[in-house]
VOGU-3710 file (C-alpha; in Angstrom, 3 decimals, decimal comma):
1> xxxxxxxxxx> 67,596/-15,287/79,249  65,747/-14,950/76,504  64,131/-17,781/74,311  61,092/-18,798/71,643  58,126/-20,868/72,602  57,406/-22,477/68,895  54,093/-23,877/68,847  53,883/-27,119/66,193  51,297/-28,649/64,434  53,574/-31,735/63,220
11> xxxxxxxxxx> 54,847/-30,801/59,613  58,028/-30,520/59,437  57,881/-27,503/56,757  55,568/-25,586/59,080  58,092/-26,337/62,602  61,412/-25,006/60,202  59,234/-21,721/59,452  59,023/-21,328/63,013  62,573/-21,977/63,902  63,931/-20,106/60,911
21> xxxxxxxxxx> 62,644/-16,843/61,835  63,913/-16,898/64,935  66,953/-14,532/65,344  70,607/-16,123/65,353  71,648/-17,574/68,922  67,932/-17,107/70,444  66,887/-20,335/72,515  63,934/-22,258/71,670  61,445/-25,016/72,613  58,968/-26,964/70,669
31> xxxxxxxxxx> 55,928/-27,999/71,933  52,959/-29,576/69,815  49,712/-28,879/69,450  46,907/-31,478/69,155  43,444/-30,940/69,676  40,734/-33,025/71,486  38,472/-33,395/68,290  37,513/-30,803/65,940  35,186/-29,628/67,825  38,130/-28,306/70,493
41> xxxxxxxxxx> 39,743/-26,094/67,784  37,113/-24,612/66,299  36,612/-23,497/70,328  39,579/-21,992/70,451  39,323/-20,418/66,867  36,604/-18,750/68,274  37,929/-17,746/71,516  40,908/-16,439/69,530  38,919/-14,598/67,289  37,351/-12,409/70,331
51> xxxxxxxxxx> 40,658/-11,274/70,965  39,641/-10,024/74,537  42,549/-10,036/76,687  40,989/-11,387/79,738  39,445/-14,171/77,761  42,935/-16,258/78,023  42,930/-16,172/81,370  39,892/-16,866/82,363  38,199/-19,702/79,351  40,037/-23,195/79,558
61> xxxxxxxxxx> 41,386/-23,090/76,253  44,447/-25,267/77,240  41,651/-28,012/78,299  40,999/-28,713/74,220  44,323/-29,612/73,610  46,754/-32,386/74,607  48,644/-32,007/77,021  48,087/-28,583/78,322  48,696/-29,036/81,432  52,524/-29,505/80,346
71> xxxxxxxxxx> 51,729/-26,422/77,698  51,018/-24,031/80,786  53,947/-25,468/82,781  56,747/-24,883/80,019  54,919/-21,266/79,553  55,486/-21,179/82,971  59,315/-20,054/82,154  57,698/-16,776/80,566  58,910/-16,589/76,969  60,199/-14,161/74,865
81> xxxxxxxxxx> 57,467/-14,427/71,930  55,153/-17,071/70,427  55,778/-18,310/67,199  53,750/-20,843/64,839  52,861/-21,841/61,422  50,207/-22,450/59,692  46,242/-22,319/60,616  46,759/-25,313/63,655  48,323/-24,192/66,320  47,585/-20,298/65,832
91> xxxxxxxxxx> 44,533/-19,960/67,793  46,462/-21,428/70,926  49,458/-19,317/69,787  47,116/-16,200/69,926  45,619/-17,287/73,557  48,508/-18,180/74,955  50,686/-14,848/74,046  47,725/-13,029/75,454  47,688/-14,945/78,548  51,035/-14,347/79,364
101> xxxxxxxxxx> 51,379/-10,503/78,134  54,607/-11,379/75,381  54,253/-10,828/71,185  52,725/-13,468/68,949  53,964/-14,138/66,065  53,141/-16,120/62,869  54,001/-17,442/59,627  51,607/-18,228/56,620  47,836/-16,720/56,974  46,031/-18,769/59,523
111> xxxxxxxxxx> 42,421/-19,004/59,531  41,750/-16,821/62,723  43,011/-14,189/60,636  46,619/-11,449/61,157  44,830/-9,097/63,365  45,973/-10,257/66,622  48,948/-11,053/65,967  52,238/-8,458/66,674  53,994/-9,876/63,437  52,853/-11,616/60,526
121> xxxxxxxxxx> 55,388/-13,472/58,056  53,179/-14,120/54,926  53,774/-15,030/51,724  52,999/-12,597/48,808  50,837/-15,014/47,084  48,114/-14,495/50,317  47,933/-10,873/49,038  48,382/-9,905/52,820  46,913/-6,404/53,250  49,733/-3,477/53,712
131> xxxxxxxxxx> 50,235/-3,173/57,740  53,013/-2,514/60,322  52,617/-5,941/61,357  53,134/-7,619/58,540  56,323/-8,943/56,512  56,180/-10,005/52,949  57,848/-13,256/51,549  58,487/-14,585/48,397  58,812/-18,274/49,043  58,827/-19,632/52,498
141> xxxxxxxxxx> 61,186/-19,131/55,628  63,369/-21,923/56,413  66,594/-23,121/58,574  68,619/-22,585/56,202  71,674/-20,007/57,155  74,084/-18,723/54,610  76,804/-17,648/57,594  76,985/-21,243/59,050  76,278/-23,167/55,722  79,778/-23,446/54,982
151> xxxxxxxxxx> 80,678/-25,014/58,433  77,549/-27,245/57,845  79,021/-28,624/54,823  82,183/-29,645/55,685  80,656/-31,233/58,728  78,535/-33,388/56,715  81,035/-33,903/54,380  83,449/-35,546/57,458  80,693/-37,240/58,428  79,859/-38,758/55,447
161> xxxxxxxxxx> 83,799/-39,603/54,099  82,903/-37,339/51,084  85,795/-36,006/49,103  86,153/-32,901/47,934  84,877/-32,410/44,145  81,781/-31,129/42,954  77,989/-32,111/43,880  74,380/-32,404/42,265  71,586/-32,767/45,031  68,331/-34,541/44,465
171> xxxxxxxxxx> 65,582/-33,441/47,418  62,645/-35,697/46,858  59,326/-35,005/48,385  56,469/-37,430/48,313  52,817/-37,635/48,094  50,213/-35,245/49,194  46,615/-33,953/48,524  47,920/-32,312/45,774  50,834/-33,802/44,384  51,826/-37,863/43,818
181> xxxxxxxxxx> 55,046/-39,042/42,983  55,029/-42,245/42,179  57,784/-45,194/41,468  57,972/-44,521/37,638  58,359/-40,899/38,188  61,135/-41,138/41,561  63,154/-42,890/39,151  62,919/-40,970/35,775  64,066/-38,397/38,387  66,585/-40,192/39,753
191> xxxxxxxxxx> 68,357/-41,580/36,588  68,357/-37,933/34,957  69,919/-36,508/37,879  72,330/-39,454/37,999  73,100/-38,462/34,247  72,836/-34,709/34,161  75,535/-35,081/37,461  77,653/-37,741/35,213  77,849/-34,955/32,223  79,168/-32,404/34,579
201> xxxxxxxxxx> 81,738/-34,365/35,904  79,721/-34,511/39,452  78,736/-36,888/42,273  75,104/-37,540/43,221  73,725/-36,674/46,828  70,088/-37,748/47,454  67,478/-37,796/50,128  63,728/-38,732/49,804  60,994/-37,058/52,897  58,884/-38,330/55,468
211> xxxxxxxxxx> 56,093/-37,658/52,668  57,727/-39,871/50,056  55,697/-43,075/49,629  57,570/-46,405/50,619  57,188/-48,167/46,961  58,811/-45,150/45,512  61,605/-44,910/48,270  62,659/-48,479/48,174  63,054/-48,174/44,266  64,957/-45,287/44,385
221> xxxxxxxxxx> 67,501/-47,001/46,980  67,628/-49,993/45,238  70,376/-47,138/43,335  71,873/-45,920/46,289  75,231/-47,855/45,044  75,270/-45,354/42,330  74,766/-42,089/44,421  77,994/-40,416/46,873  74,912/-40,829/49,476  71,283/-41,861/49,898
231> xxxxxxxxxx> 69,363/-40,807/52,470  65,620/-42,721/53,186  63,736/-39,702/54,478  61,676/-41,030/57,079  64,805/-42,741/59,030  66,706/-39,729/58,684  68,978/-39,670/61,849  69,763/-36,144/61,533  68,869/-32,892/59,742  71,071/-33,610/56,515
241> xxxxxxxxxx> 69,313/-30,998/53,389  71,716/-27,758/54,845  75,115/-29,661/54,506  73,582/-31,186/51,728  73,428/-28,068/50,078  76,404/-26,358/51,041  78,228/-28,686/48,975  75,739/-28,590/45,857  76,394/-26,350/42,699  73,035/-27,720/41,615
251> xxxxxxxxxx> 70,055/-28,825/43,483  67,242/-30,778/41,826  63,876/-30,262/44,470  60,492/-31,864/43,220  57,588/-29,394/43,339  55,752/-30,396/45,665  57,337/-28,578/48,986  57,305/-25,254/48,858  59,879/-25,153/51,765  61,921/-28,114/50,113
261> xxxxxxxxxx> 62,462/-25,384/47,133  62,375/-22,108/49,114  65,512/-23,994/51,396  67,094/-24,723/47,933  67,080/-20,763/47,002  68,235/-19,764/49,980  71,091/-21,829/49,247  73,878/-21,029/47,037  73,060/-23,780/44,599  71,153/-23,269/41,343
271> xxxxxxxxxx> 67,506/-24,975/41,569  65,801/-26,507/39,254  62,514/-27,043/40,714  61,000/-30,464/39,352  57,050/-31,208/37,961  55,229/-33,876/39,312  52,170/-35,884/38,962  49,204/-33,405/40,084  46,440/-34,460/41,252  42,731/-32,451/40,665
281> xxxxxxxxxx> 44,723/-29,567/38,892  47,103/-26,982/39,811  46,866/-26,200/42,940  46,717/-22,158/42,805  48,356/-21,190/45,616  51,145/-23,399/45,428  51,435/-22,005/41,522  51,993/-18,796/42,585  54,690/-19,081/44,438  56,735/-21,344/42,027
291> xxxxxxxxxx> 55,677/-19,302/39,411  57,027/-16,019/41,627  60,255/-17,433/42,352  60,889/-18,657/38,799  60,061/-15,803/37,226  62,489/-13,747/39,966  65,335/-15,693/38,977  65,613/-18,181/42,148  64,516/-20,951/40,591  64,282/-22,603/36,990
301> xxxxxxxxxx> 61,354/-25,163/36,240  61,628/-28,782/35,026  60,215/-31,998/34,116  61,684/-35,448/34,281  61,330/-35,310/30,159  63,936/-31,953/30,049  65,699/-32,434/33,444  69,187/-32,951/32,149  68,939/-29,961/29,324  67,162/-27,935/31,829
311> xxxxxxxxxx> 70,203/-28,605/34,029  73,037/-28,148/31,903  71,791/-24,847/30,718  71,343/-23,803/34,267  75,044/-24,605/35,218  75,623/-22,426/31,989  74,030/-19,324/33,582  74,820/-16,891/35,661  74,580/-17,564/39,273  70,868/-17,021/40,165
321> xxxxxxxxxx> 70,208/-14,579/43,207  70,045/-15,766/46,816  66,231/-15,986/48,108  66,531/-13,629/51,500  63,085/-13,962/52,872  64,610/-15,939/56,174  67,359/-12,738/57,156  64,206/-10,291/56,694  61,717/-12,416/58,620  64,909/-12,668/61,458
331> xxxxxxxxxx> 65,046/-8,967/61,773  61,768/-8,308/61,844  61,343/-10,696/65,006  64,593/-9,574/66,672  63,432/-5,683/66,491  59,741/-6,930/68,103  61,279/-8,314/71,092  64,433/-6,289/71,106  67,500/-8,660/70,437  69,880/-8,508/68,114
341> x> 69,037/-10,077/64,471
//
């Protein structure tokens, strides 16, 4: 049968990439990747980089990272295709597809470059150069499926002894090297979503992230009693943001996750995507692709000062357009290892 081998470097934005391309009903596995010092990646950067075939069988790459031993034992089962985000785990993506003769795949640009890679999912603000190989996105692939999203909602809905009526969604990130969101500012964003969902005759659904500092969290749910449901990020039991937005009309994301806002625009829900403290400037990259997906219609942009007129006018509007990035990243994977999308 066939299935995925998705390679993970720990964030959870970069592990939903992974999943989210894969095509509907295809098995997977994740396995992380750690390395044994920096010195052990930069090895297999290099190794990578030589992109002799031979090379993976013959160098000990899976000796510079933990647990390889188990690593060549799952791969073992002979996979489909490699998949992984980001810069981490793609030399060991690139070695390992090599090794055992099946497509590699990856999202984002990692730093060993597209070349060896059979598909690259990359986001247009990487100005990734025009090749067979490689698919253009807007914002980022995520796990978020318009076909089951209804299902997803209801079940969260039961779950949750929500009634039926109509629902704002606040998706709260958290700190970074970038970005801060501190207690002041995870309530002004709180209280005006609380309001904007009071003026429109709607109930509140919230969740904070595994990035979202502890200070700021424990304010915020120190209001829980006022929201349909809270949800404390980093004890979240299951994978709530999909059912979450399946019942939203309007989702309020903070800035600072790119995949927090591109899951939001896949959704059906208009987004208002929410400024936060920056730190050391704008971050260009990350610019870009808010910028790209505002001015595209996906998204409108925010602060905590204009939240609840940003909002209202929003609801106004016409239904924004669906982002689609995932179903094109899907087929492009199902057509490299011939399955059905």
């Amino acid at each position: 049968m066939p299935w995925a081998l998705v390679l993970s470097d720990g964030k959870p934005g970069h592990e939903n990439q992974s999943i989210g391309v894969l095509p509907k009903g295809l098995a997977h596995r994740v396995f992380p990747v750690t390395f044994h010092g920096r010195g052990a990646r930069l090895r297999a950067s290099l190794a990578a980089r030589l992109r002799w075939r031979a090379l993976a069988g013959r160098f000990p790459w899976h000796g510079l990272i933990g647990d390889g031993a188990g690593l060549m034992a799952l791969a073992a089962e002979r996979p489909s295709v490699v998949v992984s985000a980001g810069s981490g785990p793609a030399p060991i993506n690139l070695l390992l597809a090599r090794h055992l003769r099946v497509p590699a795949v990856t999202c984002m640009t990692p730093s060993v470059g597209l070349g060896g890679f059979d598909l690259a999912l990359v986001p247009r603000h990487d100005h990734p150069p025009d090749r067979p190989n490689v698919v253009v996105t807007l914002g980022a692939p995520n796990r978020v499926d318009p076909d089951t999203l209804r299902a997803e909602g209801e079940a969260f809905r039961a779950r949750h002894g929500l009634p039926q009526g109509r629902y704002a969604v606040l998706l709260m990130g958290g700190d970074s090297a970038r970005f801060r969101i501190g207690v002041a500012q995870g309530l002004a964003a709180l209280e005006g979503c609380l309001a904007l969902a009071a003026r429109h005759g709607m109930e509140l659904l919230v969740t904070t992230s595994r990035r979202t500092a502890p200070d700021t969290e424990a304010a915020m749910a120190a209001l829980a009693h006022r929201c349909a449901y809270f949800c404390a990020g980093r004890d979240d039991p299951e994978r709530v943001v999909p059912g979450m937005l399946a019942l939203a009309e309007l989702a309020v994301v903070t800035e600072d996750s790119v995949s927090m806002v591109s899951e939001a625009a896949s959704a059906p829900a208009r987004v208002l995507a929410l400024g936060v403290e920056r730190k050391g400037g704008v971050p260009r990259r990350h610019e870009a692709v808010l910028a790209a997906l505002a001015d595209g219609g996906y998204v409108r942009r925010a602060t905590t000062t204009d939240l609840i007129a940003a909002g209202s006018a929003l609801l106004a509007a016409a239904p924004p357009p669906r982002l689609d990035d995932t179903a094109r990243c899907r087929a492009a994977v199902a057509r490299l290892i011939g399955v059905a999308p």
